[in-house]
C-alpha atoms as an extended CHARMM CRD file, in Angstrom:
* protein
*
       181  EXT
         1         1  UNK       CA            178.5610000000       62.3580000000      180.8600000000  PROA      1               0.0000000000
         2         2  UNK       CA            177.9270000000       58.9230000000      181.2300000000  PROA      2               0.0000000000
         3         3  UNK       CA            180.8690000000       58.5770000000      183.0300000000  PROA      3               0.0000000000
         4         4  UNK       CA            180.7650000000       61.5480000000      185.0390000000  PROA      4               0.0000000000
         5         5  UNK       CA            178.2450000000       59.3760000000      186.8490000000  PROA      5               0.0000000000
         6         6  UNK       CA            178.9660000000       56.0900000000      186.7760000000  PROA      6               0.0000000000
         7         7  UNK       CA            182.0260000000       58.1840000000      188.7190000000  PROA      7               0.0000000000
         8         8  UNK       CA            180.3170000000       60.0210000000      191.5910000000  PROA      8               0.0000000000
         9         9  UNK       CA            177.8630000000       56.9040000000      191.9820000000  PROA      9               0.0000000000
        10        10  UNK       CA            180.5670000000       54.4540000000      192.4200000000  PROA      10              0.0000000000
        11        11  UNK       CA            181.9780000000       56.3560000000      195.8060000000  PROA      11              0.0000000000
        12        12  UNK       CA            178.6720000000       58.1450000000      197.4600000000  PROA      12              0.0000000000
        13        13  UNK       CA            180.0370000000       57.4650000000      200.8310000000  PROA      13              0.0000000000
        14        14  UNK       CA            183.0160000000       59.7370000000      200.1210000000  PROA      14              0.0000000000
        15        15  UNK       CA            181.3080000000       62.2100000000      198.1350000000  PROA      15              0.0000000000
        16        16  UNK       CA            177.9280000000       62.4120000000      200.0410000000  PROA      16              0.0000000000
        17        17  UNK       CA            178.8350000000       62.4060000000      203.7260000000  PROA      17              0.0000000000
        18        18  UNK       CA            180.7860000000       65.4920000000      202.9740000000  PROA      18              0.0000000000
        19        19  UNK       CA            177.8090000000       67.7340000000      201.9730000000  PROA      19              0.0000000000
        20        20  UNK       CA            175.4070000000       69.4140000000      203.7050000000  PROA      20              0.0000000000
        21        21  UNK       CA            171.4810000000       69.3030000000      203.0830000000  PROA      21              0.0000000000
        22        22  UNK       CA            170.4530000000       72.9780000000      203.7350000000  PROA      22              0.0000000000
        23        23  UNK       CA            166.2800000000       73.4250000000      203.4120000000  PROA      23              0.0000000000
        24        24  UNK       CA            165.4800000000       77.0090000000      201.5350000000  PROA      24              0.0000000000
        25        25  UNK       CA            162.5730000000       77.7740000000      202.7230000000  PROA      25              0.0000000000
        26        26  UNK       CA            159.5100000000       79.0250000000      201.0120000000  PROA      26              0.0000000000
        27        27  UNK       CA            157.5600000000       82.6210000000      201.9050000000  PROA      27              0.0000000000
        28        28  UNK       CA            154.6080000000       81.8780000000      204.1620000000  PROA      28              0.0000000000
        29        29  UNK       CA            151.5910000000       80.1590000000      202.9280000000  PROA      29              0.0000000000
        30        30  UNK       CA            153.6740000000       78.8980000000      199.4450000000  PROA      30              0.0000000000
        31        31  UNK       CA            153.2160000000       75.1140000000      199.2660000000  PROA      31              0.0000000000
        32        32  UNK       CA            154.3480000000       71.8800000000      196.6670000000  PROA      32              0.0000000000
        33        33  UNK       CA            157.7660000000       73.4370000000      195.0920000000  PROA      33              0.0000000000
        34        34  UNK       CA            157.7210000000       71.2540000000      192.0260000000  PROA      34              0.0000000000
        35        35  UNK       CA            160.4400000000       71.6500000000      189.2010000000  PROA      35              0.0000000000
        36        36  UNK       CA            163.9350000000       73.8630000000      189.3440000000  PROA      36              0.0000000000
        37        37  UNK       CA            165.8930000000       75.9440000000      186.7150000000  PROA      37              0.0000000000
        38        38  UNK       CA            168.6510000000       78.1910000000      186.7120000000  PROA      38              0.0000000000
        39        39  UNK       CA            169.1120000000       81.3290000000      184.5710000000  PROA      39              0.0000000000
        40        40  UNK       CA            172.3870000000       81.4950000000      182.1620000000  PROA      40              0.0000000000
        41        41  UNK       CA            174.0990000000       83.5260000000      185.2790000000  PROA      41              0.0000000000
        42        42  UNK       CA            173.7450000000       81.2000000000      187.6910000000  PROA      42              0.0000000000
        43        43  UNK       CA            170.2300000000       82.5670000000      189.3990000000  PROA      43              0.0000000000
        44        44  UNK       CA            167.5490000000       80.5610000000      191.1750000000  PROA      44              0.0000000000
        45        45  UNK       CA            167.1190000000       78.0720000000      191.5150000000  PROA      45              0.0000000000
        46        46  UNK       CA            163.3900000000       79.1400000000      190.0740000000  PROA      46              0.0000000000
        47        47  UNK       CA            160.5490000000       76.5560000000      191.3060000000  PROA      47              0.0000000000
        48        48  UNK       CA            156.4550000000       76.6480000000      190.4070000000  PROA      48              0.0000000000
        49        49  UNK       CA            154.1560000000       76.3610000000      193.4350000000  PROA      49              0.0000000000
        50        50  UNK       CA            150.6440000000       75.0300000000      194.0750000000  PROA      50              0.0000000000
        51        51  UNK       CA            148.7120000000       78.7880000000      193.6220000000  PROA      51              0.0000000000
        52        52  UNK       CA            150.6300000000       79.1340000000      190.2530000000  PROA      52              0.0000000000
        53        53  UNK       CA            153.0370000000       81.3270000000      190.9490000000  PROA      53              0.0000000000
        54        54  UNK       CA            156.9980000000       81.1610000000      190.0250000000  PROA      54              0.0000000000
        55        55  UNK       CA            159.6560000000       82.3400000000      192.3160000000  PROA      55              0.0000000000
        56        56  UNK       CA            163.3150000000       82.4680000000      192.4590000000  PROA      56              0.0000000000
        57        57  UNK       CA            165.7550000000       82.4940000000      194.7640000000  PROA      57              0.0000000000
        58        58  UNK       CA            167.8970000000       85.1500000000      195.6790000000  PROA      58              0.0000000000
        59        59  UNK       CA            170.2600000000       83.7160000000      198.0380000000  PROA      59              0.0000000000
        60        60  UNK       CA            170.0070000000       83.3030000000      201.9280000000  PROA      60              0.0000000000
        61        61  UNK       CA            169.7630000000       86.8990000000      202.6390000000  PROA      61              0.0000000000
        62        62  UNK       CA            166.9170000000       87.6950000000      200.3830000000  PROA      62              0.0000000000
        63        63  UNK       CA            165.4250000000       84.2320000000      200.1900000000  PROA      63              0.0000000000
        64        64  UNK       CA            162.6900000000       83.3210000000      197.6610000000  PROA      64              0.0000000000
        65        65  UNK       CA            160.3840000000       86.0490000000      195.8620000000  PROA      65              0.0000000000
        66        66  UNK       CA            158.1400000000       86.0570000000      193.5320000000  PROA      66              0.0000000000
        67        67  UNK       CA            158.9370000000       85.7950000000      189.5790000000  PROA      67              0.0000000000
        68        68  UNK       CA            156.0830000000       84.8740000000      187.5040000000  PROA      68              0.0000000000
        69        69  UNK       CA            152.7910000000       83.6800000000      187.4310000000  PROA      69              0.0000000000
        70        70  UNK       CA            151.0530000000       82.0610000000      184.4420000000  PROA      70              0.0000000000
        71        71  UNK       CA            147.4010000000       82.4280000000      184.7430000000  PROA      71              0.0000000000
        72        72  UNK       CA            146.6510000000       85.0630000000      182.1560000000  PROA      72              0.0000000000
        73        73  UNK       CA            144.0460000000       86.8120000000      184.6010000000  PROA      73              0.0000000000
        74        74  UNK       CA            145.2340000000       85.9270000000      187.7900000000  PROA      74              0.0000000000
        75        75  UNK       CA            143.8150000000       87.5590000000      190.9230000000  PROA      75              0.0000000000
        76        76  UNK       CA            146.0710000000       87.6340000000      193.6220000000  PROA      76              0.0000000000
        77        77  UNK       CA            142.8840000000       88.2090000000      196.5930000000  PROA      77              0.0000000000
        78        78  UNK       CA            141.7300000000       84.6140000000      194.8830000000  PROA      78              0.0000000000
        79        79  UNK       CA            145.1640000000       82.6250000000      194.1360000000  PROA      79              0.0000000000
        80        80  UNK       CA            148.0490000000       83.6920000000      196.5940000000  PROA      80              0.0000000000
        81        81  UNK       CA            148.1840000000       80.9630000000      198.7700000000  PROA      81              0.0000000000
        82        82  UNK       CA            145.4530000000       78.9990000000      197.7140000000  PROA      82              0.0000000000
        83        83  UNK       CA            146.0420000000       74.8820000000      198.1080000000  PROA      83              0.0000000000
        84        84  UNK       CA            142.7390000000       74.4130000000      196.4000000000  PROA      84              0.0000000000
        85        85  UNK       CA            143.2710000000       72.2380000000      193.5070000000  PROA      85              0.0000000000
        86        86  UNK       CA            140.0360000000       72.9870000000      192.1440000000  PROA      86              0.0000000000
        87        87  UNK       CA            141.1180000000       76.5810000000      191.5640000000  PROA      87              0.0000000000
        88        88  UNK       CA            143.9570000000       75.1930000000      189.2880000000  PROA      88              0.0000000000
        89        89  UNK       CA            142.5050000000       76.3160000000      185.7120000000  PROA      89              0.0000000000
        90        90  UNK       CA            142.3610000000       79.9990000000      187.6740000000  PROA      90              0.0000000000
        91        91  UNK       CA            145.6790000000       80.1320000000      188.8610000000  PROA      91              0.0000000000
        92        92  UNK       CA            147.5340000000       77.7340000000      187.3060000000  PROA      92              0.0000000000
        93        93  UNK       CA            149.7340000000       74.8120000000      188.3530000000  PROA      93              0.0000000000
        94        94  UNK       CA            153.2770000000       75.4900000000      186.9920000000  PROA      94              0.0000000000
        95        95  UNK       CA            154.9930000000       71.9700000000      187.0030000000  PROA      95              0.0000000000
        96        96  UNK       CA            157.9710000000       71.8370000000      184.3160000000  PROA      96              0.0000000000
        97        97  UNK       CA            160.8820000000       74.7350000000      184.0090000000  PROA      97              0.0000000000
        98        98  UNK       CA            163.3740000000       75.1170000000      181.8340000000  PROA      98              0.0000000000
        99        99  UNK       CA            165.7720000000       77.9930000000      180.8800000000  PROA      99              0.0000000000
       100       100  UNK       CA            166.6030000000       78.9250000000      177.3070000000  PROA      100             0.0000000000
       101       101  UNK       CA            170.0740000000       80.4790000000      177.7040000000  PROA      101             0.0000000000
       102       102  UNK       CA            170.5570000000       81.8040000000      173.9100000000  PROA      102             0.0000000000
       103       103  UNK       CA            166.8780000000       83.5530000000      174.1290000000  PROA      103             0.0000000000
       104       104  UNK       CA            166.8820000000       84.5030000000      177.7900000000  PROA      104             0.0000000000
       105       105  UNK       CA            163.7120000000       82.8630000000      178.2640000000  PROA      105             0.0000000000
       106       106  UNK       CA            161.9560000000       80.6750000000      181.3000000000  PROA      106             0.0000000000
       107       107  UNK       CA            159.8000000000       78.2850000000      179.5990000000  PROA      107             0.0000000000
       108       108  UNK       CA            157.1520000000       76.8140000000      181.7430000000  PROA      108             0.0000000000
       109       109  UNK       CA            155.2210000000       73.9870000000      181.2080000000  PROA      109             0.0000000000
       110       110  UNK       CA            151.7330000000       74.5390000000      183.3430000000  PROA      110             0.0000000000
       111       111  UNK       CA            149.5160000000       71.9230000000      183.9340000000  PROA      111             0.0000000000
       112       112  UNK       CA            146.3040000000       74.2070000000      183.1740000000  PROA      112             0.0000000000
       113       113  UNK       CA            147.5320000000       77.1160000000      180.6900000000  PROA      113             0.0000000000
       114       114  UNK       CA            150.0180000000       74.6130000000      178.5350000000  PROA      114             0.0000000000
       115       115  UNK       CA            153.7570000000       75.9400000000      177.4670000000  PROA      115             0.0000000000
       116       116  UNK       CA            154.4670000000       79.9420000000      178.4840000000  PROA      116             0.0000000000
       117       117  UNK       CA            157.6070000000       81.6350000000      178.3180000000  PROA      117             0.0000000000
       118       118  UNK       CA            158.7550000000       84.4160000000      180.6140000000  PROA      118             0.0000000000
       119       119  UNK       CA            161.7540000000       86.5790000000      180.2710000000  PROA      119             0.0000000000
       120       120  UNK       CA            164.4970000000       87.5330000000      182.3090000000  PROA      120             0.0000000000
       121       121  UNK       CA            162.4640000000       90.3000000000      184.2310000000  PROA      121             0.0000000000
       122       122  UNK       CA            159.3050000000       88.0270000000      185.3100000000  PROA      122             0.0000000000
       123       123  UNK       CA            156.2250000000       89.3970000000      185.1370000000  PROA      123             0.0000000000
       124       124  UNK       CA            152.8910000000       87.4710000000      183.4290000000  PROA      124             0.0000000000
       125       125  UNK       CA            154.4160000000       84.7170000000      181.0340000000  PROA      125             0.0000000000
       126       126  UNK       CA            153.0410000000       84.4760000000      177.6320000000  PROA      126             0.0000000000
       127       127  UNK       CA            151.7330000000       81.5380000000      176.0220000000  PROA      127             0.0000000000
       128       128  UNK       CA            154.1760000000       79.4040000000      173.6140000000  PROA      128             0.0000000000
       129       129  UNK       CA            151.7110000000       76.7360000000      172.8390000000  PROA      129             0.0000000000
       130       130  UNK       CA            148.1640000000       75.0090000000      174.0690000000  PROA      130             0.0000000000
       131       131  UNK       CA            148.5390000000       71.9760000000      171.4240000000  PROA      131             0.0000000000
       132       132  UNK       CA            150.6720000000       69.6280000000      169.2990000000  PROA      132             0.0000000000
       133       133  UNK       CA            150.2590000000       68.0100000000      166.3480000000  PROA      133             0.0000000000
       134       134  UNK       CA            146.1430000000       69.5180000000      166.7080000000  PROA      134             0.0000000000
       135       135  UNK       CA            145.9630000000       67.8710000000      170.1300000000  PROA      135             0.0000000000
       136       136  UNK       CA            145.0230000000       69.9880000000      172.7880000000  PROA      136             0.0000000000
       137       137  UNK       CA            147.6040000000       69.6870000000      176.1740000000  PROA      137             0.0000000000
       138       138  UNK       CA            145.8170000000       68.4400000000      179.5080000000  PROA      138             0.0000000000
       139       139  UNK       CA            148.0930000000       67.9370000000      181.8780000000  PROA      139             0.0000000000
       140       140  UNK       CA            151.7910000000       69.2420000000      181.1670000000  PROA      140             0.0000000000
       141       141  UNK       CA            154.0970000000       67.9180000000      183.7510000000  PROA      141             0.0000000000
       142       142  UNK       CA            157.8000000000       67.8470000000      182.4590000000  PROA      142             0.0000000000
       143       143  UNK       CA            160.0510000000       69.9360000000      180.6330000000  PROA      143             0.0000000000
       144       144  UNK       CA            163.9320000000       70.7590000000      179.6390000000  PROA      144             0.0000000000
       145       145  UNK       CA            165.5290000000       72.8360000000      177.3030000000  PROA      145             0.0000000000
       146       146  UNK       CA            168.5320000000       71.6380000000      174.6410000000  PROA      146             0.0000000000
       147       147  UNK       CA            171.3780000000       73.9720000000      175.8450000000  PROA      147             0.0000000000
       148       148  UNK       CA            173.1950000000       73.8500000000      172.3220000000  PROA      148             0.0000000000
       149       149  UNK       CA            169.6910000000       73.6650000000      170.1760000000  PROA      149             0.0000000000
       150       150  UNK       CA            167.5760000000       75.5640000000      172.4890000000  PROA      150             0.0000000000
       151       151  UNK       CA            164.3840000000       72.9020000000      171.4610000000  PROA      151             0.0000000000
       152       152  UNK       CA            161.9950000000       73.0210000000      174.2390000000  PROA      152             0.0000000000
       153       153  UNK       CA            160.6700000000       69.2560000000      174.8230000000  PROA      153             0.0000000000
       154       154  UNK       CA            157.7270000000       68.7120000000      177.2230000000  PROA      154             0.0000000000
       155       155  UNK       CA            155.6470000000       65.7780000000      178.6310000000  PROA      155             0.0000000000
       156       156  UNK       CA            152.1000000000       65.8840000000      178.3600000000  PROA      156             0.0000000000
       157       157  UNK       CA            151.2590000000       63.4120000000      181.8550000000  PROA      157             0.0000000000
       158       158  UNK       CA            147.5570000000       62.7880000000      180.4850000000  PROA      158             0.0000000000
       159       159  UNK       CA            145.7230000000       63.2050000000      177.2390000000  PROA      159             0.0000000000
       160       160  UNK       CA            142.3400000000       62.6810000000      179.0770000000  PROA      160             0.0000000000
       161       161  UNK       CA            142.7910000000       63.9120000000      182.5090000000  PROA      161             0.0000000000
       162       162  UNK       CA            143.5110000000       67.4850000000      184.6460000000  PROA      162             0.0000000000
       163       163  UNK       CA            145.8850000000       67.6960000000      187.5160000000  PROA      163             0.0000000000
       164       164  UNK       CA            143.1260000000       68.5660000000      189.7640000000  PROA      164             0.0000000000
       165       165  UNK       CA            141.1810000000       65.1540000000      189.3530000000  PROA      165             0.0000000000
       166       166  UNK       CA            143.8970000000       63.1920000000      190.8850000000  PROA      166             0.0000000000
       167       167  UNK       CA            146.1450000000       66.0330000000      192.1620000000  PROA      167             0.0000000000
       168       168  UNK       CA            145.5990000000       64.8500000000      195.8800000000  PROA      168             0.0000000000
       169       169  UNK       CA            146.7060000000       61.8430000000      195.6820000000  PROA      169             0.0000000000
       170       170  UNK       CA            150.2630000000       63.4300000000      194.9750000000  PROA      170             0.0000000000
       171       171  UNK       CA            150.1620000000       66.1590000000      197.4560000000  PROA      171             0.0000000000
       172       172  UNK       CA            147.4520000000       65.7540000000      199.9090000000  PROA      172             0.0000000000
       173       173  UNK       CA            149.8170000000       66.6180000000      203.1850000000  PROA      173             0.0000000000
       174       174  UNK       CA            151.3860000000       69.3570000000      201.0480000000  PROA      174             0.0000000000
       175       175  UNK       CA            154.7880000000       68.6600000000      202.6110000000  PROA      175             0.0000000000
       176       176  UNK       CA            157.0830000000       69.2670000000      199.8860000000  PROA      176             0.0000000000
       177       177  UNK       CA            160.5390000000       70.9400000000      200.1970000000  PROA      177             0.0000000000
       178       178  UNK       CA            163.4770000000       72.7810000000      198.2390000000  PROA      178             0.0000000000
       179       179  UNK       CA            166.0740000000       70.9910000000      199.6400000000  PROA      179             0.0000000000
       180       180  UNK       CA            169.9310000000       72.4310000000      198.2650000000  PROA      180             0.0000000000
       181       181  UNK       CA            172.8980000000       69.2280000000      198.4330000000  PROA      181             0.0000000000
């Protein structure tokens, strides 16, 4: 693997100038992508956005539509949309993605409602875990599944600290892309 990039990062000239940088865009009023995964067949990418929904995308025909959503009672009148940060522990904040290939499973890390899991026909995701080792999450950011183990691993950004209270900082001109090389 190693050398796989040492490989491709040793001639970028060659390699990059011959692709194109195509921007998928997002269905109206869905801002911050943040995160990608693709399903065993090849689908998505998936990515989380700032109103906590997840959506995948279904090629440039169809475009991205909504997947999943991890705020266990999410209204749509209150979250679709929303860039209010402060509405985070409502609607969620999905951040990490990962797909489980052997179990069929999205696993999301959200920065409000901790590690959920969705399966291969969307829908609410169910929660995996709020806490490790007795410690409550407060701010998952990052996560990745082991393709041959299928051990979910996930960052926990702040043990003191929720998105929100710093959030716009990060994304205050909410001008974030999907961007496909």
């Amino acid at each position: 693997m190693l050398f796989l990039f040492l490989f491709l990062f040793s001639f970028p000239s060659t390699i990059l100038s011959n692709r194109i940088f195509i921007k998928l865009p997002l269905p109206k009023n869905v801002t911050s992508p943040y995160s990608f995964a693709f399903d065993q067949l090849g689908g998505g990418p998936y990515t989380g956005v700032t109103d906590g929904r997840i959506f995948k995308y279904g090629g440039p025909k169809v475009g991205f539509t909504e997947f999943a959503f991890t705020a266990p009672n999410r209204s749509k009148e209150v979250c679709d949309g929303t860039r209010d940060i402060n509405l985070g522990p409502i609607c969620g904040r999905p951040l990490g993605l990962g797909y489980d290939h052997s179990s069929n499973q999205l696993y999301i890390a959200d920065a409000y409602f901790g590690l959920l899991a969705v399966g291969s026909n969307g829908g609410p995701a169910t929660q995996a875990a709020t806490s490790a080792e007795g410690v409550p999450f407060r701010f998952l950011s990052g996560l990745d599944v082991d393709p041959v183990t299928g051990t979910v691993y996930i960052t926990d950004f702040s043990t003191e600290y929720e998105l929100r209270y710093f959030a716009d900082r990060f994304s205050s001109r909410h001008n974030w892309k999907v961007i496909k090389i």
